[in-house]
C-alpha positions in Angstrom: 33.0 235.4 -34.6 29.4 235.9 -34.9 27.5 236.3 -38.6 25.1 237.9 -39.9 22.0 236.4 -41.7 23.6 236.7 -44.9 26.7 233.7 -43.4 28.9 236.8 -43.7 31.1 237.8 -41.1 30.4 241.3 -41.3 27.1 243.9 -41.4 25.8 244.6 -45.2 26.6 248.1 -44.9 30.5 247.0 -43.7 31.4 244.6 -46.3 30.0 247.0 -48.9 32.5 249.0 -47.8 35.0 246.8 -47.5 34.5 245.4 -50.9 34.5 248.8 -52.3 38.1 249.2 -51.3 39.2 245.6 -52.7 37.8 246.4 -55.5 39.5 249.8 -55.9 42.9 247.6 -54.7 42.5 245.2 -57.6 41.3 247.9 -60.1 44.5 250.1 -58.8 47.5 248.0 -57.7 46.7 244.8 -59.9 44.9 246.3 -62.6 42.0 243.7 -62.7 38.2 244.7 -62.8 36.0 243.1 -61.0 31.8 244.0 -60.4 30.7 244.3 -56.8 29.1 240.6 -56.9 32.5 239.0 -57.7 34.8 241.6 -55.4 31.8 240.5 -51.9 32.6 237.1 -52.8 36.2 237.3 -53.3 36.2 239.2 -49.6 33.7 236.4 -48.4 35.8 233.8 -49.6 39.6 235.5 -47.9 37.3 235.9 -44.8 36.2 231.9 -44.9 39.8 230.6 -46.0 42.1 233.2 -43.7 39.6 235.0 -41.5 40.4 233.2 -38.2 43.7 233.8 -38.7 43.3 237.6 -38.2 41.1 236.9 -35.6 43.6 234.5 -33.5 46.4 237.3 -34.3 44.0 239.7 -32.5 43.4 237.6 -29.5 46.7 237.0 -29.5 47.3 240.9 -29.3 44.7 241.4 -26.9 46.1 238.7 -25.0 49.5 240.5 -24.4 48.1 244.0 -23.4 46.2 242.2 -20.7 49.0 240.7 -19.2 51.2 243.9 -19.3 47.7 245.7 -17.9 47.8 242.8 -15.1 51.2 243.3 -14.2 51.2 246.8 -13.8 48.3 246.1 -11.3 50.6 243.8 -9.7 53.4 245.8 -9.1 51.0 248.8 -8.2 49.3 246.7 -5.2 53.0 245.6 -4.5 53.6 249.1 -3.7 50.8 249.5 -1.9 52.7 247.1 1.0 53.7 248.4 4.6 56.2 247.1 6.3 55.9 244.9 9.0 57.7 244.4 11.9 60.2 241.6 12.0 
């Protein structure tokens, strides 16, 4: 996974985002508050500690739809066949 200059996985403008919205989580669902400075490095530390594990869950994924895309290739040039004579 590539980084920015910052060492975070992630553009500025997307983990402002994305710490907006764990901040609002905490704020709402666990009712702690927490400053932007303390919600980007909560979010840069889950990405550090449990990041790859996403990412490998995503390859993973990715992994599977190629090989059902593949075999439907497969079976489409199998149909493609003529027969021959014996």
């Amino acid at each position: 996974m590539s980084r920015s200059a910052s060492g975070s996985p992630f553009k500025a403008e997307e983990k402002a985002e994305l710490a907006r919205r764990l901040r609002d989580y905490l704020r709402d669902e666990l009712g702690a508050e927490a400053g932007m400075l303390e919600t980007e490095a909560f979010l840069d530390f889950i990405a550090a500690e449990i990041g790859n594990a996403f990412y490998n869950r995503g390859l993973f994924d990715a992994q599977a739809a190629i090989a059902a895309r593949l075999e439907e290739a497969t079976d489409a040039v199998y149909a493609l066949e003529k027969p021959t004579r014996a």
